[in-house]
Backbone bond lengths (Angstrom), bond angles and torsions (degrees), N, CA, C in turn:
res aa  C-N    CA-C-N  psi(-1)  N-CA   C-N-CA  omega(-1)  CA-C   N-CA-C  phi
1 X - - - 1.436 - - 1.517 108.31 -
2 X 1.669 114.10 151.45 1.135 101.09 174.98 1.901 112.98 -120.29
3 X 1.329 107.30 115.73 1.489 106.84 178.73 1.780 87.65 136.56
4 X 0.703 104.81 167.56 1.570 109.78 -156.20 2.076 97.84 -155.26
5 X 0.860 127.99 35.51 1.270 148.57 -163.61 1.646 96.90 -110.22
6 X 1.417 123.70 169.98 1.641 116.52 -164.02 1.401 113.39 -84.85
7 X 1.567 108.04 -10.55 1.504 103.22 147.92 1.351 135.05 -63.25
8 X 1.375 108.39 -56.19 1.284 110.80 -178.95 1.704 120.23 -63.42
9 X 1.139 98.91 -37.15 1.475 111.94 179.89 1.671 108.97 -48.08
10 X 1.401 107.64 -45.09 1.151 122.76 -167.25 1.264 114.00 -91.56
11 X 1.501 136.44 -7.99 1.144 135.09 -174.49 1.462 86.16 -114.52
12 X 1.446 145.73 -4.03 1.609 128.83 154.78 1.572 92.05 -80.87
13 X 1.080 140.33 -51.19 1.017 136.79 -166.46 1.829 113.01 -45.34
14 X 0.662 113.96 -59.41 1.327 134.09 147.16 1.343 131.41 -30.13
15 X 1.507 141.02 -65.70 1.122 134.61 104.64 1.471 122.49 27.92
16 X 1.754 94.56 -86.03 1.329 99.38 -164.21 1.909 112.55 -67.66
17 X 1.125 91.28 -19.84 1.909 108.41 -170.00 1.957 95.88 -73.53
18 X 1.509 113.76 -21.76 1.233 109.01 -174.40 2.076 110.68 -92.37
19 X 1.069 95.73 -9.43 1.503 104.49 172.73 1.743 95.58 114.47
20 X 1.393 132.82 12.72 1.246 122.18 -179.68 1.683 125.31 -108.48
21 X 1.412 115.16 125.99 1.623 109.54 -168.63 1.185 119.45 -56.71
22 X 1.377 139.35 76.74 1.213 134.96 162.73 1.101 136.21 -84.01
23 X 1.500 127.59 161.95 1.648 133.27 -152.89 1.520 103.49 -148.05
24 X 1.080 138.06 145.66 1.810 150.55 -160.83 1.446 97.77 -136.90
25 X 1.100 137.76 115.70 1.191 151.45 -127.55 1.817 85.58 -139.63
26 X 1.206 133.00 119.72 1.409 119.42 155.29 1.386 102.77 -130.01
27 X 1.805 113.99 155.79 1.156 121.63 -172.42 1.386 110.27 -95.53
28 X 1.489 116.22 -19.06 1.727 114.02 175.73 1.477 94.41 -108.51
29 X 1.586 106.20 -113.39 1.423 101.74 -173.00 1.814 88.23 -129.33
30 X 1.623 101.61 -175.73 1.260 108.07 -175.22 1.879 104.89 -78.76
31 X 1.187 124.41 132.84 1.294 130.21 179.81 1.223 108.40 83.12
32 X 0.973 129.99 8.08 2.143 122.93 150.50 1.092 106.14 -30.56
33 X 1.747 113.18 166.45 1.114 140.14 -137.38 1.823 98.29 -126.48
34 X 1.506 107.05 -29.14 1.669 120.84 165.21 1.407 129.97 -55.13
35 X 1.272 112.77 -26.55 1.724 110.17 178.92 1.571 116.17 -108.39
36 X 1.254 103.54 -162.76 1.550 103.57 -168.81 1.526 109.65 -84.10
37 X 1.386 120.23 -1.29 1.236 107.34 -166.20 1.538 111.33 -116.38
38 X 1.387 108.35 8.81 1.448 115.89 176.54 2.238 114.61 -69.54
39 X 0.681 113.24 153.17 1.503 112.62 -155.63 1.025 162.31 107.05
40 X 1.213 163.99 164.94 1.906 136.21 -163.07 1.257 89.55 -103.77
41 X 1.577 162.61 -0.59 0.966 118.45 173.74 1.643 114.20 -158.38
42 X 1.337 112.82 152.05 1.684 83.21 166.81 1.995 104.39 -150.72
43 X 1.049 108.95 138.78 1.718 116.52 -158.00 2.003 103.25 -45.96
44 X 1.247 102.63 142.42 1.868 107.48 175.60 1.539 85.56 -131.43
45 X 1.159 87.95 143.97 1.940 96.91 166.91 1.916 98.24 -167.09
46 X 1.151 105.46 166.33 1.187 128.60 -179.73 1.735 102.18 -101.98
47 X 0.978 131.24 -27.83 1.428 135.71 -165.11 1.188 107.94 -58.94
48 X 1.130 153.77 111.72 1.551 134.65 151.23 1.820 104.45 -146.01
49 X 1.216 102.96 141.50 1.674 111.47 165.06 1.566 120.78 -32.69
50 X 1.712 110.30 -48.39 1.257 124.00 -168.46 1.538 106.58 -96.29
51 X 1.295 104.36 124.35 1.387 114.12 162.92 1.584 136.35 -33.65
52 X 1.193 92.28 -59.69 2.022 108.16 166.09 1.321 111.30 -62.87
53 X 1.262 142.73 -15.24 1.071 148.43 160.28 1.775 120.76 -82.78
54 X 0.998 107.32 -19.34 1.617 116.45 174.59 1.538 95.32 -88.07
55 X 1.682 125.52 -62.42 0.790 99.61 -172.31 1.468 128.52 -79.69
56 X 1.443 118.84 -11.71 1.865 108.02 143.35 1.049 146.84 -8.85
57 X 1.833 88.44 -56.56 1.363 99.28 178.98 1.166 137.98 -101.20
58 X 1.599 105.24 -19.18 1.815 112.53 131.60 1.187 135.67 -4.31
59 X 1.935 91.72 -56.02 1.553 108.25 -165.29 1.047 125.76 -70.53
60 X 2.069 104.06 -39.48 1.470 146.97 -159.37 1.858 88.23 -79.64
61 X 1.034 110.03 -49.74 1.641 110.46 -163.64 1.617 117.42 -77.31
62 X 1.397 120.97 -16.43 1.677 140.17 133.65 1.468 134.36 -48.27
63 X 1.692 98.11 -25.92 1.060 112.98 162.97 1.731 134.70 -102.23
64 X 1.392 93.90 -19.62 1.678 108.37 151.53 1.380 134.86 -34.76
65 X 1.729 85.50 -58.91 1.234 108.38 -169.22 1.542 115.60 -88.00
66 X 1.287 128.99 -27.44 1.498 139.55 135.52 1.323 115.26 -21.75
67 X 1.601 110.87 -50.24 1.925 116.84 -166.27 1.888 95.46 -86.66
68 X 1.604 116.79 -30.58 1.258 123.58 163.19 1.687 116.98 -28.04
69 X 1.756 82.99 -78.55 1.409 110.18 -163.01 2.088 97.65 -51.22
70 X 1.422 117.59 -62.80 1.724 114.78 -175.09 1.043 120.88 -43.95
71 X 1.800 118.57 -39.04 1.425 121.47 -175.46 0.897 102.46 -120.92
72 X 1.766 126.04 67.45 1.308 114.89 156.65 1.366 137.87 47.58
73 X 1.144 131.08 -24.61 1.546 141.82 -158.70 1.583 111.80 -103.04
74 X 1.203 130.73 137.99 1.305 154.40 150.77 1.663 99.58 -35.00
75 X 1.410 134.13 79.03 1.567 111.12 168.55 1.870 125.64 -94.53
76 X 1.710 89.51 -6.23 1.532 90.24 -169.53 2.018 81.20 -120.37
77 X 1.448 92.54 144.30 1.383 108.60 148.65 1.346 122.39 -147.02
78 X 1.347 110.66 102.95 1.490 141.43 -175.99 1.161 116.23 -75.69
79 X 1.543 143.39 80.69 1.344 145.71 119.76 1.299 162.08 -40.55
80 X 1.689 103.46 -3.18 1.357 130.27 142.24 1.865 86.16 107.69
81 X 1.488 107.33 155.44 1.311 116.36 160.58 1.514 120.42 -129.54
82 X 1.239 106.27 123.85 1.335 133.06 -168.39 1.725 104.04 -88.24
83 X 1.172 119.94 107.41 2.078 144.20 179.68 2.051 72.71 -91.46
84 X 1.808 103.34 138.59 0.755 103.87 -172.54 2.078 80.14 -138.49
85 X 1.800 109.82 104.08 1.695 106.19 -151.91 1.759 94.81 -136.67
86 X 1.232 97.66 169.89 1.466 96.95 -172.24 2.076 89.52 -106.73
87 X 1.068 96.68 -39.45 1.890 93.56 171.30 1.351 113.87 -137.45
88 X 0.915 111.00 148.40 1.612 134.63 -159.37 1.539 98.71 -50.46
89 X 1.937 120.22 -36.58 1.435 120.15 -169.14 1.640 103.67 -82.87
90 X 1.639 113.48 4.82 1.551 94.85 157.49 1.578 121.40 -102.51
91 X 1.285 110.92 14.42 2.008 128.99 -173.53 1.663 80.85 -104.61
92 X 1.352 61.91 -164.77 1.942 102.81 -154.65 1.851 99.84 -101.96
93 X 1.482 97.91 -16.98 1.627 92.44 -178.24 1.148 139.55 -40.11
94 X 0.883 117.85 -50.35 2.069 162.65 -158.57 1.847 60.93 -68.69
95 X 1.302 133.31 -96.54 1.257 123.17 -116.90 1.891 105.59 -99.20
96 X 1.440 102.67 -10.85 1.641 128.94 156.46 1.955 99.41 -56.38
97 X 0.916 123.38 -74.62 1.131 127.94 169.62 1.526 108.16 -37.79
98 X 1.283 123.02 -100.00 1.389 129.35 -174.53 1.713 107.32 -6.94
99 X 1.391 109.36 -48.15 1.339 121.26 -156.66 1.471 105.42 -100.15
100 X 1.219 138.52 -4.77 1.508 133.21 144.48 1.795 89.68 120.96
101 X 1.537 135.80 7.20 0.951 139.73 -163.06 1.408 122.08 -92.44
102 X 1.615 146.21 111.99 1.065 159.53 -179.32 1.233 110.78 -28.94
103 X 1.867 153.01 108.94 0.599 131.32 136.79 2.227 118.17 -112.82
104 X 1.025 99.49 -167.38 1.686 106.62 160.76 1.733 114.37 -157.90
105 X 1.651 81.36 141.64 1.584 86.49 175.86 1.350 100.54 -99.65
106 X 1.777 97.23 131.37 2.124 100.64 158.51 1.247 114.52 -120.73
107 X 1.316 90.74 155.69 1.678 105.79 179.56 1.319 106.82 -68.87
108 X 1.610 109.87 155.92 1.925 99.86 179.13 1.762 114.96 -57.23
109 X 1.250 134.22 -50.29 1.232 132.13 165.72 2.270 117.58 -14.78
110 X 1.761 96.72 -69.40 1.025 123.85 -151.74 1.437 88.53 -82.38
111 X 1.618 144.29 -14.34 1.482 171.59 -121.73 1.490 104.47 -135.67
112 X 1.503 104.70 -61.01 1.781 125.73 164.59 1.413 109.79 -59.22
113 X 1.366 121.15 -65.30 1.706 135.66 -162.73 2.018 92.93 -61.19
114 X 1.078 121.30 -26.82 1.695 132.44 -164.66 1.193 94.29 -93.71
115 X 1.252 133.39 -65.85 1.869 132.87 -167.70 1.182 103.47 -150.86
116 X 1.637 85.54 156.81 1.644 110.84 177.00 1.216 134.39 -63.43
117 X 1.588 102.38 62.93 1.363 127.80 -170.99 1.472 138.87 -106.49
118 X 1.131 152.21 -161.97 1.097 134.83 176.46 1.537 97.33 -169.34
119 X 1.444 126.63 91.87 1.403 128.12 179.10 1.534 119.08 -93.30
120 X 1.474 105.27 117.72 1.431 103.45 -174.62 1.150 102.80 -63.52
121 X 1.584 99.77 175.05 1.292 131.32 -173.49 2.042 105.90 -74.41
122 X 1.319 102.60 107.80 1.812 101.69 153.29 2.062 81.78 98.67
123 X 1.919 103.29 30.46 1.086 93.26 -175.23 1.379 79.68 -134.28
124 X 2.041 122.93 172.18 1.188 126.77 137.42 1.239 112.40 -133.60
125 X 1.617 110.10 -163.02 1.627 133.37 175.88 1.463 126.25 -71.10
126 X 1.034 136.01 92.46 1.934 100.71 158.15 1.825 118.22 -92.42
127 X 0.789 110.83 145.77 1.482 99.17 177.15 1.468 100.66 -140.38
128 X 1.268 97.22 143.49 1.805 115.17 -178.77 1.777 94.59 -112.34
129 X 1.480 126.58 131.44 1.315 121.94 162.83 1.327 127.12 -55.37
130 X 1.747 106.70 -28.60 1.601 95.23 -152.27 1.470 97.09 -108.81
131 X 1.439 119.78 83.80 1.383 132.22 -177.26 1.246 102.09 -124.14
132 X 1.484 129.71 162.64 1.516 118.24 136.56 1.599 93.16 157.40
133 X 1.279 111.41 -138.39 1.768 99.56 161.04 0.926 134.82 -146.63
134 X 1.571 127.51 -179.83 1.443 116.61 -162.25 1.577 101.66 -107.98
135 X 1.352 128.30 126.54 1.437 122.64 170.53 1.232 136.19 -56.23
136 X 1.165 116.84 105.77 1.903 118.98 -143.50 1.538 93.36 -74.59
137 X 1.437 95.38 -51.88 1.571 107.47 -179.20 1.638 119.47 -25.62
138 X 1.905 80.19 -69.80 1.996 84.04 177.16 1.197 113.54 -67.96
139 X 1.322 129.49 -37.13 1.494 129.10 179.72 1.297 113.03 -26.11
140 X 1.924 95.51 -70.10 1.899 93.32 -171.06 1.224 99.71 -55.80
141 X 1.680 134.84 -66.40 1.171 121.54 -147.48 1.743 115.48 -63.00
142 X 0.943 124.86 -9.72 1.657 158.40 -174.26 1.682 95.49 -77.87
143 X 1.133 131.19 -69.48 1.260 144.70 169.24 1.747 121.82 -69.60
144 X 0.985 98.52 -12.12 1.627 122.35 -179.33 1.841 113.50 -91.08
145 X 1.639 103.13 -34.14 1.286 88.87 179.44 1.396 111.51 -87.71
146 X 1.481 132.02 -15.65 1.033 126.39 -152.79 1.426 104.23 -114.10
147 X 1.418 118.37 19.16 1.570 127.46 -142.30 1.664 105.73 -121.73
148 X 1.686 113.55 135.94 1.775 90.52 167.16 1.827 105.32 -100.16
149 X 1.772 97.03 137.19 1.472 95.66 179.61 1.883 88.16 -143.08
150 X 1.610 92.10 131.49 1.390 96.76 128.91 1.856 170.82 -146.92
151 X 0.957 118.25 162.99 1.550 111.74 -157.84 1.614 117.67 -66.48
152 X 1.122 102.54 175.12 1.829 109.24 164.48 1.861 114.67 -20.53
153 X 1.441 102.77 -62.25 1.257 121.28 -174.01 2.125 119.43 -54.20
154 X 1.949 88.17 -29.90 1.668 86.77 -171.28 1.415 101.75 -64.00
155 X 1.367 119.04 -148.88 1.527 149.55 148.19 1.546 107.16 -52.48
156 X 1.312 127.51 142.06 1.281 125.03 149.92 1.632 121.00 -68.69
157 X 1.368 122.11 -176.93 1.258 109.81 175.51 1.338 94.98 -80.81
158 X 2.080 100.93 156.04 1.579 99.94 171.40 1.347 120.52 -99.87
159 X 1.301 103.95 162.43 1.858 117.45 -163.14 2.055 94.01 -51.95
160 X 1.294 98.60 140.79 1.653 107.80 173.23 1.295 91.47 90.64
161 X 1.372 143.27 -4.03 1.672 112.43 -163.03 1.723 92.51 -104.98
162 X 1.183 120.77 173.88 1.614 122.68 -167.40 1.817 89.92 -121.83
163 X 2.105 94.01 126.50 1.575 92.76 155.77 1.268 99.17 -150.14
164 X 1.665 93.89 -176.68 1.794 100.22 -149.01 1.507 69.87 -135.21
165 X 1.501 97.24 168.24 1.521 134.58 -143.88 1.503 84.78 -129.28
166 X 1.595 107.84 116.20 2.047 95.43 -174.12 1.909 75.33 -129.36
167 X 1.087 107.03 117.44 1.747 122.70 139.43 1.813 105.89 -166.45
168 X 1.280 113.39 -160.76 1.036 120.58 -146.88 1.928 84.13 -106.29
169 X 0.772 112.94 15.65 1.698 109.13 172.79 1.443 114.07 -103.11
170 X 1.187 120.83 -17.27 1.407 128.24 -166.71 1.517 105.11 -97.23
């Protein structure tokens, strides 16, 4: 792979967990300030309209907690996300449901008394728990110690070998 960012890191990681020799290629160093993954944080939620995307993140959030459990570290902190809808077919429910996924509906009162919110009138809550975010920061370095990468200085990749392009442009 080329880019060494908590995608890439994680999709050799992966790779390598499937029995295949993979390599993370970065052009600066690991944890630069140039790609998408530089920063403390970036949003995880379970919520989405689309099915294949819930269960993604099912998948993704099993695997969090896997990269949790090896390196010690706190990477997800989940505080739930609150859809603030007048009917359930403009939330995430409909497809939270379908997919075997935890949510609750509150009334605006019980919506207010829960978070620092303000629910209009002829509106309510849904809230899913397992929202919040994943620590990009620790991630890379989390995926970084246990990871093979190399920099400017290694080998390039060699002619015939196959790599993929991991940032958020592709």
């Amino acid at each position: 792979m080329i880019g060494a960012g908590v995608m890439g890191l994680a999709t050799g990681w992966a790779l390598r967990r499937r029995g295949h020799e993979a390599v993370v290629y970065e052009q600066f160093h690991v944890g630069n300030d140039r790609g998408s993954s530089h920063g403390r944080s970036r949003i995880f939620r379970l919520a989405y309209a689309e099915p294949e995307y819930v269960r993604l993140a099912r998948e993704a959030l099993g695997l969090w907690r896997e990269l949790e459990e090896e390196s010690s570290e706190t990477l997800l902190e989940l505080n739930g996300l609150v859809e603030v809808v007048r009917t359930l077919g403009e939330s995430t429910a409909e497809t939270l449901e379908a997919c075997g996924v935890a949510w609750e509906r509150l009334d605006p009162a019980e919506a207010e008394r829960r978070y620092p919110i303000r629910v209009p009138e002829g509106s309510f809550a849904v809230v899913q728990p397992e929202a919040g975010i994943v620590r990009a920061d620790l991630a890379l370095k989390a995926h970084a110690r246990k990871r093979s990468t190399r920099t400017p200085s290694s080998s390039p990749p060699e002619a015939g070998s196959t790599s993929s392009w991991m940032s958020p442009w592709t």
